[in-house]
N, C-alpha and C positions, 0 to 999 in steps of 0.2 A: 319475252314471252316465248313456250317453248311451241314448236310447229309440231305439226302431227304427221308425219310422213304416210305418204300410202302406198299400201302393199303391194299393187300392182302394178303402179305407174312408177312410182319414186316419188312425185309431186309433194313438196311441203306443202301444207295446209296450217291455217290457223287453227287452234286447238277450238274453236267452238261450232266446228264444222260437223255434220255426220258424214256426208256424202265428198267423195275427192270433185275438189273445183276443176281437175282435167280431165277425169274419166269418169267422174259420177260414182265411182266402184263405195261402197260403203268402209268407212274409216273404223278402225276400232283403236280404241287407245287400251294399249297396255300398260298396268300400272307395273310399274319399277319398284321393286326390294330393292330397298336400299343398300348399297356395296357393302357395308360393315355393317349391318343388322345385327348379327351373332356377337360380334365385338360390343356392339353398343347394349344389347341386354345384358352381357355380362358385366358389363360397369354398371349400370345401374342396377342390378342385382345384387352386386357386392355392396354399393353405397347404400340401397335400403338396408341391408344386412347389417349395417355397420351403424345408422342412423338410429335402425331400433334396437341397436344393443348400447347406444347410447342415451336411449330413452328409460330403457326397460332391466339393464343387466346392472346389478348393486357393483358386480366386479370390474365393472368399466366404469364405472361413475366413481368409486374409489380412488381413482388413480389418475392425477393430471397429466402421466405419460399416457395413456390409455386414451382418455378424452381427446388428447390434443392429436395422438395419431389417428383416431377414430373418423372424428371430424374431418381431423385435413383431407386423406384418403374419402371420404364420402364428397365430400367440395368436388376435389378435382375430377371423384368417378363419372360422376353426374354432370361434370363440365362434358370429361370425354364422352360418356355415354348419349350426350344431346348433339356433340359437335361429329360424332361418327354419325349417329343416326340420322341426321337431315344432310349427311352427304359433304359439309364441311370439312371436313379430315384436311388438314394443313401437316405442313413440317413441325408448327410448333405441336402437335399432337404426341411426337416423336418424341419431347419430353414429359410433358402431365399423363398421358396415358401409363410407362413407365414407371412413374413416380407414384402415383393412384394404385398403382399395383404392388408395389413393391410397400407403400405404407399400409396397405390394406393386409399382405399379406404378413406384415411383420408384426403389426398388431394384431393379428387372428390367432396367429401360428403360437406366438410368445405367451397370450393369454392361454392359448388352450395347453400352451403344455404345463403353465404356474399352475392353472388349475388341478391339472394331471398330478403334481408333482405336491400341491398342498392340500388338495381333497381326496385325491385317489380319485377311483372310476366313481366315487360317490357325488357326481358333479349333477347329475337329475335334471339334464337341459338345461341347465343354467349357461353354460359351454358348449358349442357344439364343432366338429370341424370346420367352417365356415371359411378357411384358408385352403381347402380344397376348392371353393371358386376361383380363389386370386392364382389359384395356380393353373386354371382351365383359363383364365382370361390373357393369364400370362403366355400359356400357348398359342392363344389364339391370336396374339396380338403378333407374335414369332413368325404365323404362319403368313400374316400378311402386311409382316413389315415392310416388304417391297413396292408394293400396292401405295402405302402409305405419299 
């Protein structure tokens, strides 16, 4: 159980207190952002990204290279993006998070350029850059790899 410290005195309190059990002073709990919030929506942003292009896009559904890195990458995003979000970030993070990104980013990248390359710019949202996430989550993750 987590204690609620108070502001005035220092006294740990039980979280279901209003008032400090030493000074009476009024307690306020501050709700805590989670450390890797930013990290954690961008994995799951990418895995919904990936989800529905495995739902909805005929050019990923074609192709069991496609499917199979789509999926994988949406698996693991959604691992990492729940196990940063409630604060859990372990060592093993250190690898799926990585691997989540780098599948994510190889299947975006690769499709969007076949498209490029076998439609022209005549792709009409069928494609969209969507490897420009896995490339902000991949910074993102750079920047607090040490945190990690």
């Amino acid at each position: 159980m987590d204690m609620v410290r108070c502001g005035k005195c220092g006294f740990e309190n039980p979280p279901d207190l209003k008032f400090c059990g030493n000074c009476g002073a009024r307690l306020s709990v501050v709700l805590e952002t989670p450390m890797f919030e930013g990290l954690a929506l961008l994995h799951i942003a990418g895995s919904l990204y990936l989800l529905l292009s495995l739902a909805f896009n005929a050019l990923v559904r074609a192709s069991p290279a496609f499917i199979i890195l789509h999926a994988s990458s949406a698996l693991l995003g959604l691992y990492a993006g729940y196990r940063f979000y409630t604060g859990r970030a372990s060592k093993y993070l250190k690898i799926v998070s990585p691997l989540a990104i780098a599948l994510g980013l190889t299947s975006t990248l690769s499709l969007f350029l076949l498209s490029l390359l076998l439609l022209g710019l005549a792709i009409g949202g069928v494609v969209g850059p969507a490897w420009i996430v896995f490339l902000v989550n991949a910074w993102a993750l750079w920047r607090n790899w040490r945190k990690l």
